[in-house]
N, C-alpha and C positions, 0 to 999 in steps of 0.2 A: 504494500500500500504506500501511496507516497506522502510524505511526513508533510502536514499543516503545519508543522510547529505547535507553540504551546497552548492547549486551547482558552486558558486563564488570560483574561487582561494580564499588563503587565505589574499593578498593585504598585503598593506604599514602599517599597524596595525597604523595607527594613524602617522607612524615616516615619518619624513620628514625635509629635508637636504638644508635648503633656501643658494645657494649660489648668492652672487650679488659682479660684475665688473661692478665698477662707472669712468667711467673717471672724471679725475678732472684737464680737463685742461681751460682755463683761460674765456670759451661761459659755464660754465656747472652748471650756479650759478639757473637759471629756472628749470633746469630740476633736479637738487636736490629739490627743492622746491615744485615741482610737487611731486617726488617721498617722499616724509615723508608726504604729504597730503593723498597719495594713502594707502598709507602703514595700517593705523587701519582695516579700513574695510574691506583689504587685510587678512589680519592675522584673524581678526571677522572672516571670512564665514570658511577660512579653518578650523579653531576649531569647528565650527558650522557644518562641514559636518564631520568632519573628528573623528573617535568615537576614545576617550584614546590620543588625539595630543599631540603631543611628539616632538618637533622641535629641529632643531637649524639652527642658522642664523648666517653669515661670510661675511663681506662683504672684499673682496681683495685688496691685492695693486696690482693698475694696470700698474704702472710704475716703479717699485722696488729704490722710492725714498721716502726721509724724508721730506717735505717741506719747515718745519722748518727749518733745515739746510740749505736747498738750496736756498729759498726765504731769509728767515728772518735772519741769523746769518752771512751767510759766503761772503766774496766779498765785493759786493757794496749791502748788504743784508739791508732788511728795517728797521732792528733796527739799524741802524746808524744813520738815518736818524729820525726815533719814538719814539726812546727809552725813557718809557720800556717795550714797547708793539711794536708789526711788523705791525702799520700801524690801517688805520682807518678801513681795514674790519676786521682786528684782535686783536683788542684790548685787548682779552681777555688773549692772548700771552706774557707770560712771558720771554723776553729777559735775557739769560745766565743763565737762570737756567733749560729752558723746554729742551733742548740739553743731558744735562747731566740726564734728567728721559728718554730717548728715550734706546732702547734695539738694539739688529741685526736686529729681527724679522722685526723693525719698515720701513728696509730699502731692504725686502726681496718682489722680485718680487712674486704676489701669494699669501702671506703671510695675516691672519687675522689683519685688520686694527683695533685700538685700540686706536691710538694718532694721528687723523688728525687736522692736523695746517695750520696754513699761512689764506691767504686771503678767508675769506666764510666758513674756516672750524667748527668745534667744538672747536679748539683750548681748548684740557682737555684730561686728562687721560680717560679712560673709566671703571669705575672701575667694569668690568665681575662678574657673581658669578664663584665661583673655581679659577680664575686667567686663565682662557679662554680667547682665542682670537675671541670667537665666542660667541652667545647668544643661552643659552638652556632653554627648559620650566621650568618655577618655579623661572624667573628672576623677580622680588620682581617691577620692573619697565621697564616692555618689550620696552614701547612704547619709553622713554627716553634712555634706553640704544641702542637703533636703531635707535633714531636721533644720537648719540655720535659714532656708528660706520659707519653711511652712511651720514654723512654730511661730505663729504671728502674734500670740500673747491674749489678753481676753480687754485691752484697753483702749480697744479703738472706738469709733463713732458708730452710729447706725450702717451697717452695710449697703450699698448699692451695688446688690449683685450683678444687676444684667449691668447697668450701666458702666461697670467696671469689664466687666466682658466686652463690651463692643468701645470701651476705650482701650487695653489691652491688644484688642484687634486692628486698631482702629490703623489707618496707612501712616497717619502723624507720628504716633506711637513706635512705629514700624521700617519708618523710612532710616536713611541712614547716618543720620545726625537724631533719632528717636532713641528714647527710655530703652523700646524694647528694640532698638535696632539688630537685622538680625535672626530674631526669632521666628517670626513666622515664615514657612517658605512653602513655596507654591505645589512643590513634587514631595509634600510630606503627609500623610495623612496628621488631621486635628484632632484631639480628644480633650473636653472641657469637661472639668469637677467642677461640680457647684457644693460644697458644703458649709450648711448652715444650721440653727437649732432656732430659726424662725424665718418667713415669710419676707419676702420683697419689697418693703414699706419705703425704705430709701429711692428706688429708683424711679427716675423721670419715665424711662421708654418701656413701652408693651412689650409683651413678647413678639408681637408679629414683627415691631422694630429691629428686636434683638434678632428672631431670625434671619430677616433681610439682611443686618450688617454682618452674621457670621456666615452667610453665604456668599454676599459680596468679596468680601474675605478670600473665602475658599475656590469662589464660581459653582460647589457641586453641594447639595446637601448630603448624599452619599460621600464625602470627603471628610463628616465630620461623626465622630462618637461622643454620645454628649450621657454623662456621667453626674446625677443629680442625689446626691446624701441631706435631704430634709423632712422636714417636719411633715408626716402622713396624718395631718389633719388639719385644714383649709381655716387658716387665720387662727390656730390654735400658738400658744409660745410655750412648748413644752420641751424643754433644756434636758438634753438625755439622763442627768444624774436623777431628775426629781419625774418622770414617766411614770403616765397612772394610767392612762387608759387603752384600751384594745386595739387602737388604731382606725385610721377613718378610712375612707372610699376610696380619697382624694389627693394628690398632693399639689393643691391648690394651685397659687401662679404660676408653678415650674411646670407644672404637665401640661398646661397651654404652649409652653415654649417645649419641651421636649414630644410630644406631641407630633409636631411638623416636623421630625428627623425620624430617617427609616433604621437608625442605631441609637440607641439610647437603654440605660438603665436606671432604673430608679432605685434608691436605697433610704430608709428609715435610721433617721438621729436617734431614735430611742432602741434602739436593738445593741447588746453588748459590744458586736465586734463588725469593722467595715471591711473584712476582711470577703466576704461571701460575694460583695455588692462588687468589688475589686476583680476578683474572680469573674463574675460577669463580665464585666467592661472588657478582661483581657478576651475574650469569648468572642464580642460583639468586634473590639479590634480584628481580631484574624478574618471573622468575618467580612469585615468594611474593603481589610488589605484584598481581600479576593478578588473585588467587585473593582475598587479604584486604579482608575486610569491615569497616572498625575499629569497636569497642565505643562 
C-alpha cells in the first residue's frame, strides 16, 4: 500500500503554554496549598505523554497590585507594627528594602508574577532563567521556581479573574518590550487555570469577552485547554477549609466561559486534593495535542 504519511494533524509538538490566575485574597491560603501539592505529578504525566515538552508556565497578577506595598509598607501597613519583617505569616519580608527591588511589571494587572509578598506569600525574588517572568523548560529547578511564582500569598485585593486572563493574553502584555514578552507563542498549545475559592465579582468583561480575547489570542478554540478549580455553587463564598455543603449544579460565571471550549475541566475548591482535576486537564491536553494544527 503506498504510505499517506501520518494520519494525525501535526499537534502541539510537545509546546505548551501553562497559564494560571490564583486569586490571593485573604480564604486562598488551602487552596494554594492544594495546588503546589498537585503540581509535580501534574507536570510528571504531561512530559511523560507529551514527546520533545517544551513549556512554559506564568502565573498572573490577578489584581494589578503589589502587596507589599499595600499590606506591608504603606498606611497602617504591618511593618509598623513587625518590623523588620510584615508580620508572622511573613516573616521572611524585608521591610524598606523589598519596595525599592519591586519593578511596574510587579503592579500590572495580567502581568507575570515574580515577587509575591505579604501574608502566605513567597515573600523573595524569583530568580527566572533569562530574567522571564514566566518558567521555560530547562529551569535548573522547575519544581521551586513554581512554588516562588504560584504561592501568591492570601493579601491581595479582590480578584479579576477573567480580566487578568485577557490582560495576560492580551498582545500589549505580549509584545516585545511587554510584562509577558515572550510567553505566548502561536505553535504552542494554551492551557488556563483558573483557581479561586469565590466567584468573579472583580471583573469588568463577560465571558463571551473573555472568550473572544482568548481566541483572538490563539485564532483556534480547539488551541486552548481551559482548567477551572472553583466554587460548585453559583455566588456561594465557601473557602475550602470551612465547606459545608453537598455541592450545587453549577459553577456559576466560569461555566459560561468554559462552556464555549470543546477542552475544559472543571474542579471543586472544597474537595481535599487538586490532584484528580490535574489528572484530567493532563487527559484533555493529549487530547487537544491530537487535534491541533499550530498557526
Amino acid at each position: 500500500m503506498v504510505d499517506f504519511g501520518p494520519v494525525q494533524p501535526p499537534g502541539c509538538k510537545g509546546k505548551v503554554d501553562l497559564l494560571f490566575v490564583i486569586s490571593r485574597q485573604g480564604t486562598m491560603q488551602t487552596e494554594q496549598t492544594q495546588l503546589l501539592a498537585s503540581f509535580p505529578g501534574f507536570i510528571d504525566t504531561i512530559e511523560q505523554k507529551l514527546e520533545g515538552f517544551d513549556v512554559h508556565i506564568m502565573t498572573a497578577n490577578p489584581d494589578g497590585r503589589w502587596p507589599g506595598e499595600d499590606v506591608c509598607e504603606t498606611g497602617s501597613g504591618l511593618c509598623k507594627t513587625y518590623y523588620p519583617n510584615c508580620g508572622p505569616t511573613a516573616q521572611d519580608y524585608q521591610c524598606g528594602i523589598y519596595p525599592d527591588l519591586k519593578t511596574k511589571c510587579d503592579k500590572v494587572l495580567g502581568a507575570g508574577l515574580t515577587f509575591n509578598t505579604g501574608g502566605g506569600a513567597a515573600n523573595k525574588l524569583c530568580d527566572l532563567q533569562d530574567g522571564k517572568r514566566y518558567i521555560m523548560s530547562g529551569e535548573p529547578d522547575m519544581l521551586g521556581a513554581f512554588e516562588c511564582i504560584a504561592k501568591v500569598g492570601a493579601s491581595g485585593g479582590t480578584a479579576a479573574m477573567g480580566d487578568a486572563m485577557i490582560a495576560a493574553l492580551s498582545p500589549a502584555l505580549n509584545q516585545p518590550d511587554g510584562c509577558n514578552a515572550g510567553f505566548l507563542r502561536k505553535d504552542a498549545l494554551l492551557v488556563v487555570a483558573l483557581i479561586t475559592d469565590f466567584n468573579d465579582v472583580g471583573s469588568k468583561s463577560y465571558a463571551k469577552q473573555q472568550y473572544e480575547a482568548i481566541v483572538a489570542a490563539k485564532g483556534d478554540p480547539g488551541a486552548v485547554v481551559m482548567l477551572a478549580v472553583v466554587p460548585n455553587a453559583p455566588g456561594e463564598f465557601e473557602p475550602a477549609e470551612k465547606c459545608d455543603y453537598e455541592g450545587g449544579d453549577s459553577y456559576g460565571i466560569f461555566e459560561d466561559l468554559l462552556s464555549r471550549f470543546p477542552y475544559k475541566v472543571f474542579g471543586d475548591t472544597c474537595t481535599p486534593s487538586f490532584a484528580p482535576f490535574f489528572d484530567q486537564a493532563t487527559g484533555k491536553i493529549s487530547e487537544a495535542c491530537g487535534s491541533f494544527i499550530p498557526q
